[in-house]
Each structure stands twice: as structure tokens, then as C-alpha cells.
N, C-alpha and C positions, 0 to 999 in steps of 0.2 A: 362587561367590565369597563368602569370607567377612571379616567385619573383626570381629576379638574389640575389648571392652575394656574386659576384666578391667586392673587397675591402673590408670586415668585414673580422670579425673574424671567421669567417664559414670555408674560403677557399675561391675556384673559381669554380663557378656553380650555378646551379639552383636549385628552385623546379617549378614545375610546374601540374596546376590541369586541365585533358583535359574532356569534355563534349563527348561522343559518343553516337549520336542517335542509337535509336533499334528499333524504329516504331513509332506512331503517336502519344502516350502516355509513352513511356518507351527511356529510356538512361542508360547509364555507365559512371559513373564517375570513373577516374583513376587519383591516385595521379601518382607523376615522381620524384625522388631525383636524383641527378647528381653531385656530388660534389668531388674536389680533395682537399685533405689537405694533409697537413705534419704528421707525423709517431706519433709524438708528442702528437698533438690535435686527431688525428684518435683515440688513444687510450684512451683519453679523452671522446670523441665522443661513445666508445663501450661501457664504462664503467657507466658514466654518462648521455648523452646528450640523446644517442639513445631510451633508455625508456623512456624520458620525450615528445620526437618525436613524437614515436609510439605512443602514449596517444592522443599527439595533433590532428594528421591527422586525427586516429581514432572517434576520436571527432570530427573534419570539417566534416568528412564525415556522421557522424551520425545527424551532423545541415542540413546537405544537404536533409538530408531523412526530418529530421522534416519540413524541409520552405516549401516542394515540395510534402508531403502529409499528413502532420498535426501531425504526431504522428514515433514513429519506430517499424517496426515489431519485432526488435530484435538487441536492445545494442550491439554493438560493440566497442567502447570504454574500455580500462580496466584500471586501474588506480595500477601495482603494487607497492610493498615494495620501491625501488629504484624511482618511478618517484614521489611518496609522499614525501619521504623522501627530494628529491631535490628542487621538487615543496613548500617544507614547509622552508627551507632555504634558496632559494633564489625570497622570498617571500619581496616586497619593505618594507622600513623601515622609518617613521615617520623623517620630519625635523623641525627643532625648526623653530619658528614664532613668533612674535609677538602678543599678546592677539589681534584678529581684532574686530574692531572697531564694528562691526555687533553684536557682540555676548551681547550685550545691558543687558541680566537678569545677567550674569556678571560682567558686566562694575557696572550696580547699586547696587549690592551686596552688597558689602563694600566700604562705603567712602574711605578708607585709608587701604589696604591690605597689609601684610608684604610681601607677595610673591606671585610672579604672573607669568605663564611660558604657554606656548601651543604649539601644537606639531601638524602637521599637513599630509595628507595621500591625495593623489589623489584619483580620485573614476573612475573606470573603466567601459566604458557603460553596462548599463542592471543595476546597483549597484541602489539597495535604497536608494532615498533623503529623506525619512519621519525620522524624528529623531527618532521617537518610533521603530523604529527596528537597533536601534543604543543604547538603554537604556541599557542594558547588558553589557559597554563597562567596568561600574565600579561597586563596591557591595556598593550604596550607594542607596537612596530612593531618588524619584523623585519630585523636590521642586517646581518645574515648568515647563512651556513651552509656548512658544510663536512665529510662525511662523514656521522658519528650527530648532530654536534654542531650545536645552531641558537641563534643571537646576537639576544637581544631587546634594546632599551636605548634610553634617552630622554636628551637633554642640556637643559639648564637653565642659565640664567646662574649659578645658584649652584653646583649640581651636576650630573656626569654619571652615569648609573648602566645601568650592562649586567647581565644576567643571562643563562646557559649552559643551555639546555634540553641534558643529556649522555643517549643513548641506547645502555646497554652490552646486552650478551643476556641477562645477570641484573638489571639494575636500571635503575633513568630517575632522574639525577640536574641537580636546581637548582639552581645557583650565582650568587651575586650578589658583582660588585663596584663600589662606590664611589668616585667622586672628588669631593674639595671642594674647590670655587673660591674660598670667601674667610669671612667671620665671620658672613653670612647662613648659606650651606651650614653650618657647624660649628651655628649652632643649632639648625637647621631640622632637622638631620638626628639631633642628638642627643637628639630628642622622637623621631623616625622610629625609632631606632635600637631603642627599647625595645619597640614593635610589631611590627618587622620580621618576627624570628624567627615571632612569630604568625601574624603573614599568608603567611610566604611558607610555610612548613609547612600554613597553611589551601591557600591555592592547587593545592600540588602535590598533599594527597592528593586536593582537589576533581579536578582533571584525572588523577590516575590511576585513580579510580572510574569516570569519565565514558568515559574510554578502556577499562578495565576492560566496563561494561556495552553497550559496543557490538560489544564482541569476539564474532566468527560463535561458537554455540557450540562443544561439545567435537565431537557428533556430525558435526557439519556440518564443521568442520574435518579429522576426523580418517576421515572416511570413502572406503573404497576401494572402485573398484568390485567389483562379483560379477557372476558368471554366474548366468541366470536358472534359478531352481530348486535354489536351493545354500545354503539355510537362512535366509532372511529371516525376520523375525518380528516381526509386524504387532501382534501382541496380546498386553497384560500386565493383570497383575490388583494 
């Protein structure tokens, strides 16, 4: 298996992942990097990219052991300081949407809401669609649920405020709407109002990562049984 990539921003090269039989039951998998870049990005690459690499491979190849014999003898994968750090930064980040139309315990919420915003996240295979592993997203108590869709929201003499945890097969979307009770709510919330956006963007991508890294992996997910003796492979290089 190969992945060229000539024309990105990699450089010009490859990677490539080769299968080497060892007997009737047993292989080597070996990864192959090959790449030329400019002086520039190499150093880029040494500094940043390369531990978040090394993480990766290590990890394809420890899916490898999982699909091919159900478990790992021994983790290889290591996750340091430098590839956390960069994995946690350049982590996707939530885009504004429209309240959708789906998110129904919402929509009938409030007649006439003062403000209405949602934010939304793609969801990555293996990721949880059940919304109850998505309730964590805010610290508010749980008002409902009904289908993907789960109603967090709190009431207050000045205001009342819901938010729509929505869980489609492509995406996990936020929505928040507002009611104001009187000339406290209108000020209280028009200091609120300019944070909002921040935090509630903070939150979702916080709780799509968290759900993100508790997801079984791909190996473990995606493995089918075999018959014993039908090309397992225990060992890579």
C-alpha cells in the first residue's frame, strides 16, 4: 500500500506499507518514508511533525496486530510531550451553522427566543452517535431527549437557556437558545453574549476530542474473524 505526495505540502515522495510473508501463519509488516523537502519544512518536520508521525505509524501498526489477532502483545505506540501538545492544537475547530431543522426539542423550546447560535463538528469513523456520551459537552442538567437529539438547559429568574446536543452520522452539532425575562437578563446576558461564541466553540471541540480519544481503535473496531492459520501477522519492523 502506497500513499504518494508529490504536490502537497509534504514534499515529493512517499510512504509506503509492504506485507512480508514468513510462513503460513506469520508476516512483517514494514513501514517506508521517502521523502525530499526543502530545508525549510525539514526543519519543521524535525521539530514538529516528526513525533506526531512516529505516533501515527506506530499506531497503524499496532491496528495491524489488533485486526490480525484480536489483541497486542505489547503497545507500541507512545504518545510524547511534543506529539500531544501538537495533536491538542491542531485539533479541528467547530463552524457556525444555522440551528438545523432536526434538532426539534429545540426548535419547540421557546416560542420566540432572543438568541439562537450552533456550532457544529464533523464526527470521525469509530466516534459515538448516541448523545448520552455527548451529555458532558455542558455543566447544565439534562431536560430531555428524543432520538440523536439531547436537551441540556437551566432556568433562572432573569433567564432561561437550552442547548441541543444534535447527533447526525456525519457530524455532532451544539445549539443554544435563549430567553430573557426582564432588564437584569438583557444586561447580564449582553456581557454573556460576547463570550458565548468562545466558550461554547471551547466546549464542543473539548467534548469531541474526549469522545474522539476514547473511541476502541480502528484495528479493534474493524476486525473480522479468521480461521486459524489463514495469514495472521504477529511481527513488524
Amino acid at each position: 500500500m502506497r500513499f504518494d505526495t508529490t504536490g502537497t505540502r509534504l514534499g515529493t515522495g512517499y510512504h509506503r506499507l509492504d506485507v512480508e510473508p514468513l510462513g503460513p501463519d506469520r508476516c512483517r509488516i514494514t513501514h517506508v518514508l521517502q521523502l525530499a523537502m526543502p530545508e525549510g519544512l525539514f526543519a519543521a518536520w524535525l521539530l514538529a511533525f516528526k513525533p506526531v508521525h512516529d505516533t501515527m505509524v506506530e499506531e497503524i501498526l499496532d491496528n495491524a496486530e489488533r485486526a490480525a489477532l484480536g489483541s497486542l502483545s505489547r503497545p507500541r505506540a507512545q504518545r510524547p510531550l511534543r506529539a500531544r501538545l501538537f495533536h491538542r492544537l491542531a485539533w479541528p475547530h467547530p463552524t457556525a451553522v444555522p440551528v438545523p431543522a432536526d434538532a426539534r426539542l429545540l426548535q419547540e423550546a421557546f416560542e420566540r427566543p432572543d438568541f439562537t447560535d450552533a456550532w457544529r463538528m464533523a464526527l470521525a469513523p469509530g466516534m459515538s452517535r448516541d448523545p448520552q456520551d455527548w451529555r458532558h459537552v455542558l455543566p447544565f442538567p439534562t431536560l430531555g431527549a428524543a432520538g440523536r437529539e439531547l436537551m441540556l438547559g437551566k432556568d433562572a429568574s432573569h433567564l432561561d437557556i437550552r442547548s441541543s446536543v444534535l447527533v447526525g452520522d456525519e457530524a455532532v452539532t451544539l445549539a443554544t437558545a435563549v430567553r430573557l425575562h426582564n432588564t437584569r437578563g438583557r444586561l447580564s446576558f449582553s456581557l454573556v453574549r460576547r463570550v458565548h461564541p468562545y466558550m461554547a466553540r471551547r466546549m464542543l471541540r473539548r467534548a469531541h476530542r474526549r469522545v474522539a480519544l476514547t473511541t476502541p481503535p480502528a484495528g479493534q473496531r474493524n476486525r473480522t474473524p479468521r480461521a486459524t492459520g489463514t495469514g495472521d501477522c504477529p511481527q513488524r519492523a
